[in-house]
C-alpha positions as CSV (number, residue, x, y, z in Angstrom):
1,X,-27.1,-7.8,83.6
2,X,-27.4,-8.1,80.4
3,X,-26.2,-4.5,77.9
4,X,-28.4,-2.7,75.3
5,X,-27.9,-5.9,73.0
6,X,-28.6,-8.5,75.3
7,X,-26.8,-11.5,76.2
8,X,-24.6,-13.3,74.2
9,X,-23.2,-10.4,72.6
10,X,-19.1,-11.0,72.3
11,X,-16.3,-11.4,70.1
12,X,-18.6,-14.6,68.8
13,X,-22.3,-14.0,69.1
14,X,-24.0,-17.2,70.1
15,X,-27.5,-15.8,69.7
16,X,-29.3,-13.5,67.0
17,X,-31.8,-11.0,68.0
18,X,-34.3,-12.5,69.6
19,X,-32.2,-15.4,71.6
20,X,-32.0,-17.4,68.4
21,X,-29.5,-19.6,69.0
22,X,-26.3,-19.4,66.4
23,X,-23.6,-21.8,67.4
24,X,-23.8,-25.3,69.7
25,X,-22.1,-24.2,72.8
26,X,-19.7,-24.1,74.5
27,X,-17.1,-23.7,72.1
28,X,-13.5,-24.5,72.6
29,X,-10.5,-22.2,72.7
30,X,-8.9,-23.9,69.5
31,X,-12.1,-22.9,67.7
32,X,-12.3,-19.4,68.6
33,X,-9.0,-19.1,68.0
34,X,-9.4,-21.1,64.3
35,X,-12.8,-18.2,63.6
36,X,-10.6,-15.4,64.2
37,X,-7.5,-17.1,62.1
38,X,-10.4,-17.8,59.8
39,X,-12.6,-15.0,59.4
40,X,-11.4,-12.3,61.8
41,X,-7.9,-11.4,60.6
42,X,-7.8,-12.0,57.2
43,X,-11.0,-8.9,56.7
44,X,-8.8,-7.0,58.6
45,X,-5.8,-7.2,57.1
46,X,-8.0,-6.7,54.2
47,X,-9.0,-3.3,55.0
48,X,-5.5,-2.6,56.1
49,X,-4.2,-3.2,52.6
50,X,-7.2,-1.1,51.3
51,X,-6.6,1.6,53.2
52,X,-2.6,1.6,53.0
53,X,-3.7,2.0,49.0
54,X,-6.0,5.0,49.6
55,X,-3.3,6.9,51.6
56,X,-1.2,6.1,49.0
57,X,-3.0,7.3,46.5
58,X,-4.7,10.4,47.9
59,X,-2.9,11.1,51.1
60,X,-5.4,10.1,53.7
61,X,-8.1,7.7,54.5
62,X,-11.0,7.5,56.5
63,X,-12.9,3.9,57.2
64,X,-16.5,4.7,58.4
65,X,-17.8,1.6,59.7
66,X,-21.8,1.7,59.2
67,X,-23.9,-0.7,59.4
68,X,-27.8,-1.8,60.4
69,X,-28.4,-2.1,64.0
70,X,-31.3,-2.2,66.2
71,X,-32.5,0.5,68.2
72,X,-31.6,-0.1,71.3
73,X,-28.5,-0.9,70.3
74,X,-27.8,3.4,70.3
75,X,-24.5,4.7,69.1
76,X,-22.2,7.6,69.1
77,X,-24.2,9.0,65.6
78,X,-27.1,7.6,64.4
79,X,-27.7,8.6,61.1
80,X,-30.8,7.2,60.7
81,X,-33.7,4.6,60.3
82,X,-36.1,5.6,57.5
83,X,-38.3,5.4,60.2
84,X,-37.7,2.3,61.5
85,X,-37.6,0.2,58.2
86,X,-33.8,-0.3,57.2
């Protein structure tokens, strides 16, 4: 059964909300694995660096990872919606 997301909710979302399809499945291993070469890692090591410069600097660092999500989608805190609208 599907989660609080729906389907097609992984490491590579096939679908947007609303089942809109995203990518022409199925998609090979080699390709996943060229995304996360791609895209994945080098973010990461990204906000690695970032945040190895931050302790640096002052000690300690925190990442807070916010971002817009759906309702249903719930979460440990919720800070908000503006009633729905962001």
């Amino acid at each position: 059964a599907p989660g609080p997301l729906g389907r097609h909710r992984g490491v590579i979302w096939t679908h947007a909300f609303g089942e809109i399809p995203l990518v022409q499945l199925p998609l090979s291993a080699e390709h996943v694995a060229m995304r996360i070469q791609r895209y994945h890692q080098p973010y990461w090591d990204t906000v690695e660096r970032a945040m190895e410069r931050a302790r640096a600097q002052f000690g300690r660092c925190c990442l807070l990872d916010a971002h817009s999500m759906p309702s249903v989608a719930g979460g440990d805190i919720v800070l908000g919606t503006l009633d729905g609208s962001s």
